[in-house]
C-alpha positions as CSV (number, residue, x, y, z in Angstrom):
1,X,-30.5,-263.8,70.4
2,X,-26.5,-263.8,69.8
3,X,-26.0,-263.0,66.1
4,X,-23.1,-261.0,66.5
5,X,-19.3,-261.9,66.0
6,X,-18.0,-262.6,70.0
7,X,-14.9,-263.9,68.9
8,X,-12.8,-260.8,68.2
9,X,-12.0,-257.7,69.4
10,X,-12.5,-254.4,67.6
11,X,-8.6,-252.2,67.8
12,X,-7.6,-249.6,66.3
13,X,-10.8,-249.6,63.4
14,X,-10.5,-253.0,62.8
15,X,-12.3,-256.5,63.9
16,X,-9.2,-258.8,65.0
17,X,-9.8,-262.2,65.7
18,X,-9.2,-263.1,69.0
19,X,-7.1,-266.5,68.5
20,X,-6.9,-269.4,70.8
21,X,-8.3,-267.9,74.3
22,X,-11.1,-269.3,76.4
23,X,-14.3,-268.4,76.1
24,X,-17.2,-267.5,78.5
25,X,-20.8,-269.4,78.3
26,X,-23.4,-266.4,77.7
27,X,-26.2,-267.5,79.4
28,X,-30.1,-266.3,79.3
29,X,-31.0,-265.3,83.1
30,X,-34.6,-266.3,81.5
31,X,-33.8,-269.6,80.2
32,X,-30.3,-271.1,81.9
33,X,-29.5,-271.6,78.3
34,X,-26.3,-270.9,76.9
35,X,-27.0,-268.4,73.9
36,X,-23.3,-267.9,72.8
37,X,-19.7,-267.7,74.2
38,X,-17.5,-265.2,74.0
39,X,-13.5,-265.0,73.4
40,X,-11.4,-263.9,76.9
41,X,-8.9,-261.4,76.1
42,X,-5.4,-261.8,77.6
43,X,-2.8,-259.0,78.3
44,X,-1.5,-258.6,75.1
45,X,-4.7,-257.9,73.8
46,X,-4.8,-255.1,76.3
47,X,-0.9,-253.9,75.1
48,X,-2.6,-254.0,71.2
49,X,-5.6,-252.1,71.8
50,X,-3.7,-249.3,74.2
51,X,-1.0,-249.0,72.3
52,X,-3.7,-248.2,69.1
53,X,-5.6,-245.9,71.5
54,X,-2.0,-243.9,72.1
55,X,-1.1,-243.4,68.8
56,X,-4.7,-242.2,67.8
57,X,-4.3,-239.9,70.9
58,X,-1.8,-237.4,69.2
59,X,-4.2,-236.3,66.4
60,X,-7.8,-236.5,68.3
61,X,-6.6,-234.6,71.0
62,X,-5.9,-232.0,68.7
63,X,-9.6,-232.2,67.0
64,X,-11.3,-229.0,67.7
65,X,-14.5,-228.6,69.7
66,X,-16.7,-228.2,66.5
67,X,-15.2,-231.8,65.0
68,X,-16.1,-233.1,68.1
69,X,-20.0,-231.9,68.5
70,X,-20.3,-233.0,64.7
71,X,-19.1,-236.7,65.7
72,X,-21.4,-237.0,68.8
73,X,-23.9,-235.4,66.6
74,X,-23.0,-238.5,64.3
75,X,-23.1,-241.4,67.2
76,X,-26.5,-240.6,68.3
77,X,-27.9,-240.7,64.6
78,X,-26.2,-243.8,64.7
79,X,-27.1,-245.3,67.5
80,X,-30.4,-244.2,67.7
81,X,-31.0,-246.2,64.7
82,X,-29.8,-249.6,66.4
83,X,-32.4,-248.7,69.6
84,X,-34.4,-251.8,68.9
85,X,-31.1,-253.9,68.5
86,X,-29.8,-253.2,71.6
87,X,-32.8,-253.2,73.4
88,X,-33.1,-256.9,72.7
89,X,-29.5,-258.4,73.4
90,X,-30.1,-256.9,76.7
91,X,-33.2,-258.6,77.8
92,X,-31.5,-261.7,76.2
93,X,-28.1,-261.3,78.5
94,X,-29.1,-259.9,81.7
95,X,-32.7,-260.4,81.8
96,X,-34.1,-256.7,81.3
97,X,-38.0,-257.2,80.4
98,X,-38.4,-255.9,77.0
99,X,-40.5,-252.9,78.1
100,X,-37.4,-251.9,80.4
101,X,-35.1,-252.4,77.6
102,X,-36.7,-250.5,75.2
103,X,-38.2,-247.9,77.6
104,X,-34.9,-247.2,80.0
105,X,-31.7,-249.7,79.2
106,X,-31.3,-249.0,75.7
107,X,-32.2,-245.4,75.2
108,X,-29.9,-244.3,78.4
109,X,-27.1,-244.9,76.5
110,X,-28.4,-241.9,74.2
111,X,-29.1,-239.7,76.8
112,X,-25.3,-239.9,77.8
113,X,-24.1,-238.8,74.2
114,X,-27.0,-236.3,73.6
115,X,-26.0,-234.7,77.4
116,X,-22.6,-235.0,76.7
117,X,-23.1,-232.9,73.1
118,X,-25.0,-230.0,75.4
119,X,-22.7,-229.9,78.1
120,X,-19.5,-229.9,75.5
121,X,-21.1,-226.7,73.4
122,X,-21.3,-224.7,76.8
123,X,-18.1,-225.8,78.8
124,X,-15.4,-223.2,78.8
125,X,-12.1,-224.7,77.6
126,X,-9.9,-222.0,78.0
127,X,-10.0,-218.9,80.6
128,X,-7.8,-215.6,81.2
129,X,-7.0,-215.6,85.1
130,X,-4.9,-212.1,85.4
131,X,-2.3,-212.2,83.0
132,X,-2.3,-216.1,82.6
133,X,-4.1,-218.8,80.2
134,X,-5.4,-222.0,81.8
135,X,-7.1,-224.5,79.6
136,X,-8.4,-227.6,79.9
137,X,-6.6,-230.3,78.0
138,X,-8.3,-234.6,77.1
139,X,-6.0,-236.3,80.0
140,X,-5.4,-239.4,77.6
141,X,-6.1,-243.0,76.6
142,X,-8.8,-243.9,79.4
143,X,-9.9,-247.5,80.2
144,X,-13.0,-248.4,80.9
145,X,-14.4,-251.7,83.0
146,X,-18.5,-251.6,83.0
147,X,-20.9,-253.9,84.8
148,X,-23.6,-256.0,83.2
149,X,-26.6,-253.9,85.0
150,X,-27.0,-251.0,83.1
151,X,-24.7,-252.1,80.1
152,X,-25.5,-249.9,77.8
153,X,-26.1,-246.5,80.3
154,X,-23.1,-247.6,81.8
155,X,-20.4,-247.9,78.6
156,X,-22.1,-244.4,76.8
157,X,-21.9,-242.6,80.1
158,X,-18.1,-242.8,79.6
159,X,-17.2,-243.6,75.9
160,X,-19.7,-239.8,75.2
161,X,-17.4,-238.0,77.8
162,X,-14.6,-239.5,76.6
163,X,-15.0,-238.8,72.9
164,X,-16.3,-234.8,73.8
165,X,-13.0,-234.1,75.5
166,X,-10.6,-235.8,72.7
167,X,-9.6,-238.6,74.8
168,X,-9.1,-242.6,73.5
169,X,-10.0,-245.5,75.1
170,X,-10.0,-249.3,75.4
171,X,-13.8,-250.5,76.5
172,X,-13.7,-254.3,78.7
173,X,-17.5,-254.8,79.1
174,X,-19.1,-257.5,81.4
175,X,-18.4,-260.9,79.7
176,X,-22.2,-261.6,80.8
177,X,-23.2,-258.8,78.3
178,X,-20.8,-258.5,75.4
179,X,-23.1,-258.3,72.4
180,X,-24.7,-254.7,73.5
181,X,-21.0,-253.3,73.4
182,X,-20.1,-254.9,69.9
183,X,-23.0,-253.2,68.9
184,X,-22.0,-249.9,70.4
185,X,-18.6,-250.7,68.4
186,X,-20.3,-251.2,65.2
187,X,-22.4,-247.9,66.4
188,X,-19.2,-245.8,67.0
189,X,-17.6,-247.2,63.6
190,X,-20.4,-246.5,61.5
191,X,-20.5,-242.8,62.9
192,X,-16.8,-242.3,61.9
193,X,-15.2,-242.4,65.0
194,X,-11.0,-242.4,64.0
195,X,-9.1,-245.6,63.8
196,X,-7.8,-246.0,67.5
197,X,-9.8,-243.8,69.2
198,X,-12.4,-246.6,70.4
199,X,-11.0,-250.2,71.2
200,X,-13.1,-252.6,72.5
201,X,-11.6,-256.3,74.2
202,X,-14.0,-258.4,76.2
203,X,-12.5,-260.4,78.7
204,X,-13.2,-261.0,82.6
205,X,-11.3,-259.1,85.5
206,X,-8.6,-261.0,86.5
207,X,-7.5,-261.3,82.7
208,X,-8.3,-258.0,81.1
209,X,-9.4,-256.0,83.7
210,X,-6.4,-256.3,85.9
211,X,-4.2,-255.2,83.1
212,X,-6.1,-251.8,82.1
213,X,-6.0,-250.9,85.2
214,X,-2.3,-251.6,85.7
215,X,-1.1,-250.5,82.5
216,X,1.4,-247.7,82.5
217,X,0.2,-246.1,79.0
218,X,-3.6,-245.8,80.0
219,X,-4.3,-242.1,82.1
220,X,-7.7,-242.5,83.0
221,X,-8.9,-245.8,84.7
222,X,-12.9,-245.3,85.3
223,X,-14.8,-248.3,86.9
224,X,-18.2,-249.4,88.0
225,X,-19.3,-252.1,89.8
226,X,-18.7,-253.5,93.1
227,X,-16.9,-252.3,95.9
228,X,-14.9,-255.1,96.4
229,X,-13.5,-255.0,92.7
230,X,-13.1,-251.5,93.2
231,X,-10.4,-251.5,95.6
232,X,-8.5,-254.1,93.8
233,X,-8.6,-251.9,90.7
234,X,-7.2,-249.0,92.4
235,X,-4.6,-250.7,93.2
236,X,-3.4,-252.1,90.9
237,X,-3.5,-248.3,89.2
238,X,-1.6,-247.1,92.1
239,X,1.7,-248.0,90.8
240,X,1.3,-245.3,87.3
241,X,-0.6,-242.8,89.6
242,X,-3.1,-242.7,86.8
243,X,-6.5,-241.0,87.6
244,X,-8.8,-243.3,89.5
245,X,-12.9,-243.2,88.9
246,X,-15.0,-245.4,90.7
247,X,-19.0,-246.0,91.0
248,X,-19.5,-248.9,93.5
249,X,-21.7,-250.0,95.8
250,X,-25.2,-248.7,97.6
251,X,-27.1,-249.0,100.0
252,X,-29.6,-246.3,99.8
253,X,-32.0,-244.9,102.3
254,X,-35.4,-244.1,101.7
255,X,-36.3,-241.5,104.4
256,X,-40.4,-240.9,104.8
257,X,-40.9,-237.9,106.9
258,X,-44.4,-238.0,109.1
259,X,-46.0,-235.6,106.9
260,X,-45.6,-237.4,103.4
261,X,-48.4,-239.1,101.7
262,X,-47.4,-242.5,103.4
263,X,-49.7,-244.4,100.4
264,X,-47.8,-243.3,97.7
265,X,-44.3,-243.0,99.3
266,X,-44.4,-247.1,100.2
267,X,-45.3,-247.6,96.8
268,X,-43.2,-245.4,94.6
269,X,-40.0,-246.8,97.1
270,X,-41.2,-250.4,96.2
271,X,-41.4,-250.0,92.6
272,X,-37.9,-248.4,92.5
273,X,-36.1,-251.0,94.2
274,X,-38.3,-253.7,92.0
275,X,-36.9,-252.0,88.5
276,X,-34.4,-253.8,86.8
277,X,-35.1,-257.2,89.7
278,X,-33.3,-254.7,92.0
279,X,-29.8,-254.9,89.9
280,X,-29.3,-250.8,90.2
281,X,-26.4,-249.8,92.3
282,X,-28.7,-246.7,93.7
283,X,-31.8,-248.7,94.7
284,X,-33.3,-247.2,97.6
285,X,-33.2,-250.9,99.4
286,X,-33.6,-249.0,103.2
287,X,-36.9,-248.0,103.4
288,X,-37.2,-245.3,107.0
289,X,-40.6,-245.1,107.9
290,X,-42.1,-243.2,111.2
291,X,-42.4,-245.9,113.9
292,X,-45.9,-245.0,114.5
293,X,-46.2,-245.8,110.7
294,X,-44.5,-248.6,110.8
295,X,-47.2,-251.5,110.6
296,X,-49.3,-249.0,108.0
297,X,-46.0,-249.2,105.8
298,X,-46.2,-253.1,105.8
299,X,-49.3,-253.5,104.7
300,X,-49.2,-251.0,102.2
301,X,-45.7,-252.6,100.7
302,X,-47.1,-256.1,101.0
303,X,-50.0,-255.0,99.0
304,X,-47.3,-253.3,96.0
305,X,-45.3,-256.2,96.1
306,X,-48.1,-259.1,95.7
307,X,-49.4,-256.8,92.7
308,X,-46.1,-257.5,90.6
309,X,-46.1,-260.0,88.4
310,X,-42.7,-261.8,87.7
311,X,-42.5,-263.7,84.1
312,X,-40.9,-264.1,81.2
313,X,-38.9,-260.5,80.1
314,X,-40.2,-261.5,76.6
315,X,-43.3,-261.6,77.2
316,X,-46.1,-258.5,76.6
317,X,-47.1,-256.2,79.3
318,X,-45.6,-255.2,82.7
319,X,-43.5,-257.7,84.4
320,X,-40.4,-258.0,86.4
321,X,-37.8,-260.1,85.3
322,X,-35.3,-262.8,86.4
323,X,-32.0,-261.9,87.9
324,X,-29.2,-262.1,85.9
325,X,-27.3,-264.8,86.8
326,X,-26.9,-267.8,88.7
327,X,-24.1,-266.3,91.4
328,X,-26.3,-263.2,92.1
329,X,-29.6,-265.2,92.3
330,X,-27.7,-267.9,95.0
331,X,-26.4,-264.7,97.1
332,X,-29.9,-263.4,97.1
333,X,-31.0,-266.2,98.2
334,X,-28.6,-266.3,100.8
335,X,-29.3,-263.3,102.5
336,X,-33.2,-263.6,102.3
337,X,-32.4,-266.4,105.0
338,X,-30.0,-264.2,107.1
339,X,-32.8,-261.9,107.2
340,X,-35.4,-264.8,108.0
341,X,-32.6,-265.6,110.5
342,X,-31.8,-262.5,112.3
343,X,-35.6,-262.0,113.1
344,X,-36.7,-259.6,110.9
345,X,-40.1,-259.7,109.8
346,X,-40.9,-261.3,106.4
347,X,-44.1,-259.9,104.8
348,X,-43.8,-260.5,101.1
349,X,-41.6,-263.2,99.1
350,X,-38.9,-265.1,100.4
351,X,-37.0,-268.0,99.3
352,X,-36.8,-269.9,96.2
353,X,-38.7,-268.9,92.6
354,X,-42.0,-267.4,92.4
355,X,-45.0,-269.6,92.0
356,X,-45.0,-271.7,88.8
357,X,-41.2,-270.4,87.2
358,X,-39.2,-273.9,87.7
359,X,-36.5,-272.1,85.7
360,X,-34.6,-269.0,85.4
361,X,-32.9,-267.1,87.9
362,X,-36.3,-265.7,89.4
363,X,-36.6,-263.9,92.8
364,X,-39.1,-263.4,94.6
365,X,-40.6,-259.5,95.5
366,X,-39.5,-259.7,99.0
367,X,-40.4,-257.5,102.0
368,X,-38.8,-257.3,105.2
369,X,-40.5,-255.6,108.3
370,X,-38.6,-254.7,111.8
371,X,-35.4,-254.4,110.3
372,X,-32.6,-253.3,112.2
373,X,-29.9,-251.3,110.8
374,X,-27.2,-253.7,112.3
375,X,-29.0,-256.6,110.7
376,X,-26.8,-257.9,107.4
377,X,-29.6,-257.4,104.8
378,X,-29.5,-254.0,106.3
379,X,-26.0,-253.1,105.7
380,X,-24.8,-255.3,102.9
381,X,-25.9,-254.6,99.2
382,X,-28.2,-257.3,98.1
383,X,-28.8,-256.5,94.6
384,X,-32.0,-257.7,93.8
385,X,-35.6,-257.1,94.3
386,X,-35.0,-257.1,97.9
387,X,-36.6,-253.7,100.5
388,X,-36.0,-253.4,104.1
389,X,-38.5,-251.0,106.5
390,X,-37.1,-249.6,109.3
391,X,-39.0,-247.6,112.0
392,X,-37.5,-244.8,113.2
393,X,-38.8,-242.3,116.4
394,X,-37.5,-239.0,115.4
395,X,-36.3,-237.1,112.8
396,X,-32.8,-236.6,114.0
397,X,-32.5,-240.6,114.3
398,X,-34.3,-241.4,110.3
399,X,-30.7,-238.9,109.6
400,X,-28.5,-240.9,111.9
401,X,-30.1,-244.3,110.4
402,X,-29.6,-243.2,106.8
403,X,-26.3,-241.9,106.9
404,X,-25.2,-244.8,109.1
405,X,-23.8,-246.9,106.3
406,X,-20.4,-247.8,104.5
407,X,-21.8,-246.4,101.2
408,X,-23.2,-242.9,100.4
409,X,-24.6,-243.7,96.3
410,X,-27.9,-241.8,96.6
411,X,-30.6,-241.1,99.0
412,X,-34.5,-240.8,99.1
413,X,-36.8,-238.3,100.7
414,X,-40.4,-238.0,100.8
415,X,-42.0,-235.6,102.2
416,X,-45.3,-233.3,102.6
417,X,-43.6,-230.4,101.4
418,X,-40.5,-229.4,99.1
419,X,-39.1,-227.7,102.7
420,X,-39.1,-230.5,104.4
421,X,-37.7,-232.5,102.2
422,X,-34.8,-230.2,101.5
423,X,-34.0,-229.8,105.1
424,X,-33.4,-233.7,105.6
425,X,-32.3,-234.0,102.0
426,X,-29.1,-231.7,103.1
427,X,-28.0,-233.6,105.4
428,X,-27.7,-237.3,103.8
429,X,-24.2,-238.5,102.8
430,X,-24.8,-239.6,99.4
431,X,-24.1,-237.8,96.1
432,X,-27.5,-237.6,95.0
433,X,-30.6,-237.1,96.8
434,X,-34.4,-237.9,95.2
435,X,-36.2,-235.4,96.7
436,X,-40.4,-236.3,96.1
437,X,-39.8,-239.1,94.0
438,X,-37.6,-236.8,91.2
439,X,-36.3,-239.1,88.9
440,X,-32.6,-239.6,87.3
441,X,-31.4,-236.7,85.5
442,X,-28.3,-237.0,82.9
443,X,-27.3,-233.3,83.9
444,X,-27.3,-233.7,87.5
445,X,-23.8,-235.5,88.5
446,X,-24.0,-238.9,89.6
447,X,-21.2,-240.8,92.1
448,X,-20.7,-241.5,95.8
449,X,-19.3,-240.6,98.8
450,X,-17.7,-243.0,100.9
451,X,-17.4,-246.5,99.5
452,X,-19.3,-245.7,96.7
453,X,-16.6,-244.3,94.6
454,X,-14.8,-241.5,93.4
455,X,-15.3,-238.6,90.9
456,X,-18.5,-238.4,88.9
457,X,-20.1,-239.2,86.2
458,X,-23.0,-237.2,84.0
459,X,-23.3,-233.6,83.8
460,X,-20.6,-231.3,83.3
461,X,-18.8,-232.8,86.2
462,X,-18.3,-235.8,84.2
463,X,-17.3,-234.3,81.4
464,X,-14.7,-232.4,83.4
465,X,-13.1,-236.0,84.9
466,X,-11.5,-236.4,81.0
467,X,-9.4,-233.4,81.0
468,X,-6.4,-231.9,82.7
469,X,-6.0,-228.4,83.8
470,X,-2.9,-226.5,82.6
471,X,-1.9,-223.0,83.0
472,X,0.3,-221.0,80.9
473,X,1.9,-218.2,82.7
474,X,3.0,-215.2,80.7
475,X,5.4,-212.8,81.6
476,X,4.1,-209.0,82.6
């Protein structure tokens, strides 16, 4: 399914054809087939779109906050009438089953601009301190470098802020899903969205991403994805001293307090890190369990696990899908055997495909028992469909354990009571705590501490990243 134009680049309200560049395979996760290629941008694709995006800046920043609600008003009508559309280049690119896609991946992006909407009708842009004015101001023409995950959550959870606070932006989505943000283009262009103010140039990071995030005319650089890429983004920011937002990496603890329902905690913690083939950033892949517990929690995981079918993300019904490409599904691989190899226990999965899938990038539901939090499937981010159990002897060490970790995304708790989840839930490092298997929540903010990034996104916090403060001082 690749229908759409992937040879140009939509600046300032106009497809532009993107000329002699290389192009990227666009492969089916499912398949291993090549279902299109798309054009690689270049630097002076970048200098085009930003320099669109700057001149559109002078007269949407000055939109009032009523134009604005009545264009987001406009983008969700829109959008919410290509929901089927997007939902299916999704599974094509990166492997979501359809029920995902048309359940969770699609419709997030929605959630962003309806939450974005709400939290713009209610958010104060202008307050009398004393004798003074301070108002909040759009900071600019933003960048924006998503991941192929999430694609769609992931591009609306900044282009809605963005749009809400008057800002402009140039979009470089993952060349491994580009037709979801074409159709996002074609979304924001229908709903009226001014020449300029949305730019879109696929390309991959060293090309295009490198350069929005260098380039001296963009304010606003916000980025997710790895850690690694992370750093080298900021940077190469550093040199404009341009605002810097970052969702990276996680490593998320699960921690099951002695009191919780042990059945249902195993089992809700294995489900969430098999959504999406364990390709969510905030996967709680670190599952604490009471050592006393510990052998219960195996079997109970072991049991989850074997009862999830893996298949085709076309097909009907319930089924987890492949991985979503070929690098990722070879470093899953990898570290399934440094677990194998450090000793931990292996009580579900493993290596290679599941039974009867000779292709597509297909992992295996895997399960590792005794894992110690020194162990490398322990500490580094696996990103697939991957859970570690490790035993813990008090309450006080299940804290240390959790918070014992490079990255600080989000953390689990489950619990016998809301008290006792609380208590432990305070003291994680992570920017968002599941407390009794809550789910996500577009008006809670979402972002890390540690290395898992910087600023926040969703809620009025991110709203709030788009703007500057300034304050107008006025004689007595």
């Amino acid at each position: 399914m690749m229908p759409l134009d992937l040879g140009s680049f939509y600046i300032d309200g106009e497809w532009v054809a993107a000329g002699d560049v290389p192009t990227h395979a666009v492969v089916n996760p499912a398949t291993e087939e090549v279902v299109g290629r798309v054009s690689l941008g270049t630097k002076a694709h970048v200098d085009q779109a930003v320099a669109a995006a700057r001149r559109a800046f002078a007269s949407f920043s000055q939109t009032s906050r009523e134009e604005r609600l009545a264009l987001l008003e406009r983008v969700a009508d829109a959008y919410a009438a290509r929901l089927p559309e997007l939902a299916g280049s999704i599974s094509a690119e990166m492997g979501a089953p359809m029920g995902l896609a048309s359940a969770a991946q699609a419709p997030a992006g929605l959630g962003h601009v309806l939450h974005a909407t709400e939290v713009l009708r209610a958010l104060p842009l202008e307050e009398v301190r004393g004798r003074n004015l301070i108002v909040r101001e759009p900071i600019g023409v933003c960048g924006f470098i998503t991941p192929w995950n999430w694609p769609a959550n992931q591009i609306m959870c900044k282009v809605a802020p963005a749009l809400a606070a008057g800002c402009t932006m140039v979009l470089k989505p993952s060349e491994m899903t580009p037709s979801n943000a074409v159709i996002i283009a074609e979304i924001l262009h229908a709903a009226g969205v001014p020449r300029g103010v949305f730019n879109l140039v696929h390309g991959d990071g060293p090309g295009v991403g490198a350069a929005l995030a260098a380039h001296p005319d963009i304010d606003l650089i916000s980025f997710t994805g790895s850690t690694r890429a992370g750093v080298l983004v900021a940077k190469a920011a550093a040199d404009s001293v341009k605002r810097v937002t970052q969702e990276l990496g996680g490593k998320s603890p699960n921690v099951v307090l002695a009191d919780a329902d042990l059945e249902a905690a195993v089992r809700h913690g294995v489900a969430t890190v098999l959504r999406n083939s364990g390709q969510s950033c905030n996967a709680p892949t670190r599952m604490l369990v009471p050592r006393a517990q510990h052998d219960e929690a195996l079997r109970i995981a072991a049991s989850a696990a074997a009862e999830v079918q893996v298949g085709d993300p076309s097909s009907e019904g319930d089924v987890m899908g492949p991985v979503s490409n070929k690098n990722q599904f070879d470093k899953i691989q990898a570290l399934i055997q440094a677990g194998l190899d450090e000793g931990a226990t292996l009580v579900a999965g493993g290596l290679g495909r599941p039974e009867g899938l000779a292709r597509g990038y297909y992992v295996r539901p895997t399960i590792f028992g005794g894992v110690r939090n020194d162990m490398r499937i322990a500490r580094e981010e696996i990103f697939g469909p991957v859970l570690c159990i490790l035993p813990y002897d008090t309450e006080e060490e299940a804290v240390a354990i959790a918070n014992d970790t490079e990255y600080g995304l989000s953390a689990y708790v489950q619990a016998g009571s809301p008290e006792s989840a609380m208590r432990v839930g305070r003291q994680l490092r992570a920017g968002q705590v599941h407390l009794n298997q809550a789910p996500a929540d577009f008006s809670a903010p979402f972002g890390g501490y540690k290395q898992s990034g910087n600023g926040r996104e969703w809620g009025a916090e991110g709203l709030l990243e788009f703007f500057e403060t300034k304050a107008l001082l006025r004689p007595a």
